[in-house]
C-alpha positions, 0 to 999 in steps of 0.5 A: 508641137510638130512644125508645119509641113513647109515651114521646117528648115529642110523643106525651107531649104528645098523651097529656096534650091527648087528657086534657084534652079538647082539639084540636090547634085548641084547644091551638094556639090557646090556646099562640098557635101554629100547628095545624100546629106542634102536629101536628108537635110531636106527630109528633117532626117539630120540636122546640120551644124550652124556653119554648114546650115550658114554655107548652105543658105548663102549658096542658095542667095539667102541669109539667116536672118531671111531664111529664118524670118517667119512670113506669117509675120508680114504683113499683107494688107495695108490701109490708108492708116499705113500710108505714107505721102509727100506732098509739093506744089504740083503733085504728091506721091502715097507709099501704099506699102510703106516698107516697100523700099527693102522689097524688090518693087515699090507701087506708088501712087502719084498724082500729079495737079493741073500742070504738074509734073515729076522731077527728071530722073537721071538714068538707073537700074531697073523698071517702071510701069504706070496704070493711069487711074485717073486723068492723061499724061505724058510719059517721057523716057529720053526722046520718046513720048507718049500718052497714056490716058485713063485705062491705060498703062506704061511700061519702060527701062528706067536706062533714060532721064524720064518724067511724068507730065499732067496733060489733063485739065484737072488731076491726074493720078497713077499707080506707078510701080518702080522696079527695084525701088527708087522713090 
């Protein structure tokens, strides 16, 4: 049976090239091989060795195990039977993609109770953004802070301590997505 188009190794390899911003010059030059062998390669004319096929990948910023990972495998959509959550006093936070964690971002929800609030983060790499479903909260990035209330979204560098502080007078919940992922 014939590979789908796309999901062979050339036109993989052409995918991860077009993502990395490079020619088929750049990437031959960069692999010591011909533009003419990568224009093959990418075509399903020729096939490489397993060492030149290792070079080419971990140029492109990818790995065997990646490269040869079938997406159709991944899972897409997830119910609360996936979830996962932590829970203390004031608050509790669902993983709503429970294998975020080796992702490059991780959407939680977080609801904080009366009074509640999250532990101070000390400053990382990285981004936050916040989209408050329920309730109003304070949002605290170093000195600055703000409201954001039901509606409304944040959005800051996760450079500075910050915390999440309930202001409503009941339950307060928010879909918060780290970037990358710090929960």
């Amino acid at each position: 049976m014939e590979a789908e188009k796309g999901n062979t190794i050339g036109a993989k390899i052409r995918d991860l090239r077009l993502k990395n911003g490079l020619t088929q010059e750049e990437l031959a030059d960069r692999a010591e091989l011909s533009k003419g062998f990568i224009s093959q390669l990418e075509n399903d004319l020729t096939s490489p060795s397993i060492a030149t096929l290792t070079d080419i990948i971990t140029l492109l910023g990818s790995s065997l195990g990646k490269f040869f990972s079938d997406f159709d495998d991944v899972q897409l959509v997830f119910t609360p039977d996936d979830y996962f959550e932590k829970r203390t006093d004031d608050h509790s936070v669902t993983w709503i993609v429970p294998t975020a964690q080796k992702n490059e971002m991780e959407p939680v929800i977080l609801e904080l109770e009366k009074g509640g609030a999250t532990d101070e983060d000390i400053p990382h790499e990285g981004e936050e953004f916040g989209y408050v479903l329920e309730g109003e909260v304070e949002v605290v990035v170093g000195e600055r802070v703000a409201t954001a209330k039901r509606g409304e979204s944040f959005y800051f560098p996760s450079d500075r301590r910050h915390c999440i502080r309930n202001r409503a007078n009941g339950k307060s919940k928010i879909l918060w997505v780290s970037c990358p992922p710090s929960f």
